[in-house]
ZADO-1210 file (C-alpha; in nm, 4 decimals, padded with zeros to 6 digits):
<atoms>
<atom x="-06.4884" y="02.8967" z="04.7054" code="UNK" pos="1"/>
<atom x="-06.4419" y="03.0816" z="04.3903" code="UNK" pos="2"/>
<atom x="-06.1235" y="03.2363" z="04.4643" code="UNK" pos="3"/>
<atom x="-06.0183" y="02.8683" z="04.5352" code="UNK" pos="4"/>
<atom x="-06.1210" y="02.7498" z="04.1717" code="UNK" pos="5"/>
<atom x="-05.9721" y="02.9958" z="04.0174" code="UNK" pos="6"/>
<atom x="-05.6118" y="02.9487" z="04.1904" code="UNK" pos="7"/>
<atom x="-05.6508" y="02.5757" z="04.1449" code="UNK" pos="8"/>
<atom x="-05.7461" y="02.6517" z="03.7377" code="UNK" pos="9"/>
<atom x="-05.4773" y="02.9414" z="03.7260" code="UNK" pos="10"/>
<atom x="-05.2414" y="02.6611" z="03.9033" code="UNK" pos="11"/>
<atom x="-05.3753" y="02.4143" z="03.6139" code="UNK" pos="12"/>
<atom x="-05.3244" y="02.6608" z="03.3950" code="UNK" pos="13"/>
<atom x="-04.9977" y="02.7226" z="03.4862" code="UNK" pos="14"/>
<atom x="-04.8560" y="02.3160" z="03.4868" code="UNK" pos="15"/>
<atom x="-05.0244" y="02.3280" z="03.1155" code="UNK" pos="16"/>
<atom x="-04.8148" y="02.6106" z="02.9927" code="UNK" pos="17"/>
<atom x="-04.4961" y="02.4458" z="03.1276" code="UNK" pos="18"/>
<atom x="-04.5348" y="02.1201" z="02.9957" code="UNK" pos="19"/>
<atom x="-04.6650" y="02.2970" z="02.6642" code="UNK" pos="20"/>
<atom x="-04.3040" y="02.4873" z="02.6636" code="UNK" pos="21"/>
<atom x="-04.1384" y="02.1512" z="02.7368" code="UNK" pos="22"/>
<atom x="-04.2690" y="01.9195" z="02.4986" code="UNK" pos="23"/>
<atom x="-04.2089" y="02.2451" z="02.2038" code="UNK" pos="24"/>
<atom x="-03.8546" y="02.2245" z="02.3476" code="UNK" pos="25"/>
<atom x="-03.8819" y="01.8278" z="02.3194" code="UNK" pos="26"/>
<atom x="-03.9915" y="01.8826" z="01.9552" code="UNK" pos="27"/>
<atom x="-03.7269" y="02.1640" z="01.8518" code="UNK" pos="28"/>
<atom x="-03.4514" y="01.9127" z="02.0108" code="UNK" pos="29"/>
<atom x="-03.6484" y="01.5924" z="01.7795" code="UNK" pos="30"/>
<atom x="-03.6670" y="01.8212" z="01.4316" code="UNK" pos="31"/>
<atom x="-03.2362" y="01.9024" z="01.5251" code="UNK" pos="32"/>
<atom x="-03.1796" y="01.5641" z="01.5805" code="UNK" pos="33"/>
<atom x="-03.3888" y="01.4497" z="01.2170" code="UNK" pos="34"/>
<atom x="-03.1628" y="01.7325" z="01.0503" code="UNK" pos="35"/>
<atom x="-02.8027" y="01.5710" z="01.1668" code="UNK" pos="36"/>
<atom x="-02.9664" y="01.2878" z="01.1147" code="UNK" pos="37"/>
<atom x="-03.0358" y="01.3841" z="00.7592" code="UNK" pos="38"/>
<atom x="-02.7144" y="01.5022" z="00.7118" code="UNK" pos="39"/>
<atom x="-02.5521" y="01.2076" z="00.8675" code="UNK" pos="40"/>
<atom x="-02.6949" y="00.9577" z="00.6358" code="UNK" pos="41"/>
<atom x="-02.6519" y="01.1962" z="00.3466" code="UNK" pos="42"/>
<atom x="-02.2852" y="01.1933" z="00.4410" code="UNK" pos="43"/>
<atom x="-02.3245" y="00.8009" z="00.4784" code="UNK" pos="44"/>
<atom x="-02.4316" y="00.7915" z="00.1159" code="UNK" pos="45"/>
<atom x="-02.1134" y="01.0089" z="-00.0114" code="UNK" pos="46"/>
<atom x="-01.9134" y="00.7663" z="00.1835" code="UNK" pos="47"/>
<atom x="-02.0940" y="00.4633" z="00.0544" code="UNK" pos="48"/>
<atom x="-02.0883" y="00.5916" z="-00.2956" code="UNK" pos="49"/>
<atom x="-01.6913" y="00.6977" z="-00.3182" code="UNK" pos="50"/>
<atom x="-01.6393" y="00.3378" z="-00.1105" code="UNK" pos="51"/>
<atom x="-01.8239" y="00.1778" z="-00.4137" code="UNK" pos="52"/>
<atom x="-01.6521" y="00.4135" z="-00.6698" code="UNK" pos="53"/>
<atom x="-01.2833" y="00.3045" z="-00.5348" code="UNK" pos="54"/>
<atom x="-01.3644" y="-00.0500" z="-00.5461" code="UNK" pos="55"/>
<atom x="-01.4920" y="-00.0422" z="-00.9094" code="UNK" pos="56"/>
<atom x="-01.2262" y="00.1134" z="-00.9214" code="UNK" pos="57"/>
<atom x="-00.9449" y="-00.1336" z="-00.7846" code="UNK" pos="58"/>
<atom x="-01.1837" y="-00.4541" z="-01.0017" code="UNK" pos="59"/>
<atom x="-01.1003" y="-00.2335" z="-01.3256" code="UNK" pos="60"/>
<atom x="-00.7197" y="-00.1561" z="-01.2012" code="UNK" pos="61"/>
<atom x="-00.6550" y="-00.5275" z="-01.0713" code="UNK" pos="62"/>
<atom x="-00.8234" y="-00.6486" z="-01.4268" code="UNK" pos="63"/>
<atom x="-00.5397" y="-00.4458" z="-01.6350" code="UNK" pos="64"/>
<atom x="-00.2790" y="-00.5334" z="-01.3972" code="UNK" pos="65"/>
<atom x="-00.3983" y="-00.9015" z="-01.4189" code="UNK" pos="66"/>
<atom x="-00.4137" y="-00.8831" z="-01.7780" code="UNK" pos="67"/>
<atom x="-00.0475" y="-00.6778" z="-01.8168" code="UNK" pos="68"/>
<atom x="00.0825" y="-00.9423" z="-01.6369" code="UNK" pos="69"/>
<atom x="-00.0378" y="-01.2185" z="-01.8231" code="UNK" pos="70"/>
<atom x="00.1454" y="-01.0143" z="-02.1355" code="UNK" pos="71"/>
<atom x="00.4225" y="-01.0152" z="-01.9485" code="UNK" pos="72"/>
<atom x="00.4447" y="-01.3588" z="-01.8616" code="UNK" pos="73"/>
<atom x="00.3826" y="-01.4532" z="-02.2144" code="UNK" pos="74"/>
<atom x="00.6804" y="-01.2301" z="-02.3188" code="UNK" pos="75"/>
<atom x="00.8797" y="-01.3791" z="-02.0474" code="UNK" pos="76"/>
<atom x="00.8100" y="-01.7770" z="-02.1659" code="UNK" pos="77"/>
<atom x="00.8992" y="-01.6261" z="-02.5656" code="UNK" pos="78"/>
<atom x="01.2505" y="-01.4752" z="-02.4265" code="UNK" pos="79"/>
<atom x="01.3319" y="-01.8052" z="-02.2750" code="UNK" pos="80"/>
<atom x="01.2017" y="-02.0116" z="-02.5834" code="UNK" pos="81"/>
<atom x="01.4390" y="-01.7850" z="-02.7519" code="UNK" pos="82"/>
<atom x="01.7149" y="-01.8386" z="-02.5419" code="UNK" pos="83"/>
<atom x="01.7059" y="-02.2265" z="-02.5023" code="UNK" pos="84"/>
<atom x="01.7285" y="-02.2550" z="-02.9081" code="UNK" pos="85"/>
<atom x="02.0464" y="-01.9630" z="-02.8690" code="UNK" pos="86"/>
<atom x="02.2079" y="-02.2247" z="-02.6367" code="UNK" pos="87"/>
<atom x="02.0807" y="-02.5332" z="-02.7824" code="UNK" pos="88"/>
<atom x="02.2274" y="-02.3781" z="-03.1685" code="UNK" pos="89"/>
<atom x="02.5424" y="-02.2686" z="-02.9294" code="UNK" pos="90"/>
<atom x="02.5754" y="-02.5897" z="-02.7991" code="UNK" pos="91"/>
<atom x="02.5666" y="-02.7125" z="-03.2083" code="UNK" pos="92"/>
<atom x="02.8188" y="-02.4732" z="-03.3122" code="UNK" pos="93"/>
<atom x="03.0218" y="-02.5937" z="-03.0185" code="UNK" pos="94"/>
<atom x="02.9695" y="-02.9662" z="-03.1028" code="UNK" pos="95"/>
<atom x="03.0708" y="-02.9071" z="-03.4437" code="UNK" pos="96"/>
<atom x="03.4244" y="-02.6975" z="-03.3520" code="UNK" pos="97"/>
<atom x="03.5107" y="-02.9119" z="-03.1512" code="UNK" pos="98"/>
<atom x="03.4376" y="-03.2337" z="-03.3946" code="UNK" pos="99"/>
<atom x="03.6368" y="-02.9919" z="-03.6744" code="UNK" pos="100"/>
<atom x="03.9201" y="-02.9842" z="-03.4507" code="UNK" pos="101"/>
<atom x="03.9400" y="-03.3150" z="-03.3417" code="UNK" pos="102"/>
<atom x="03.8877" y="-03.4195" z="-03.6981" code="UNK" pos="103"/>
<atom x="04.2135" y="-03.1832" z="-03.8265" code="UNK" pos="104"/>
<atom x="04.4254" y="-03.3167" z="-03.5679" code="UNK" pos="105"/>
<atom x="04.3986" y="-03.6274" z="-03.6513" code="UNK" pos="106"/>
<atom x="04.5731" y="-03.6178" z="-04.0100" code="UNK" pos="107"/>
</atoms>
């Protein structure tokens, strides 16, 4: 009867030990997985934070563009200002050889 305990508690003993291994296996695989997982979402966060950086970025590069072209467009409306009173003063000069020339013809 003894000898019977003792293999049934060395047989206890034995299941104990294995699923002792097996759940230290089940926590080396958990504390692996929390380290990639650390280092994923530290990645994450580089990726998040160079994301942000570029689209500061592209506001601050699409303001100056935004604003150059608003210079331009200005400069662009001041060249043809300029060159409607060069044909409109063209136009005069124009007017006013042809009304000398019809003018000296005439005596």
């Amino acid at each position: 009867m003894l000898k019977m305990k003792i293999q049934v508690l060395k047989g206890e003993q034995s299941n104990a030990q294995e699923a002792l291994e097996a759940h230290q296996q089940s926590l080396e695989h958990a504390k692996q997985a929390l380290v990639k997982a650390d280092q994923d979402m530290e990645s994450a966060e580089a990726e998040e934070k160079a994301a942000r950086e570029a689209i500061a970025g592209g506001d601050r590069a699409t303001h100056d563009l935004n604003r150059a072209f608003g210079k331009a467009t200005e400069a662009v409306s001041k060249a043809d200002e300029s060159r409607v009173a060069a044909a409109l003063e063209a136009d005069r000069a124009l007017n006013q050889v042809t009304m000398t020339k019809g003018t000296t013809c005439r005596t």
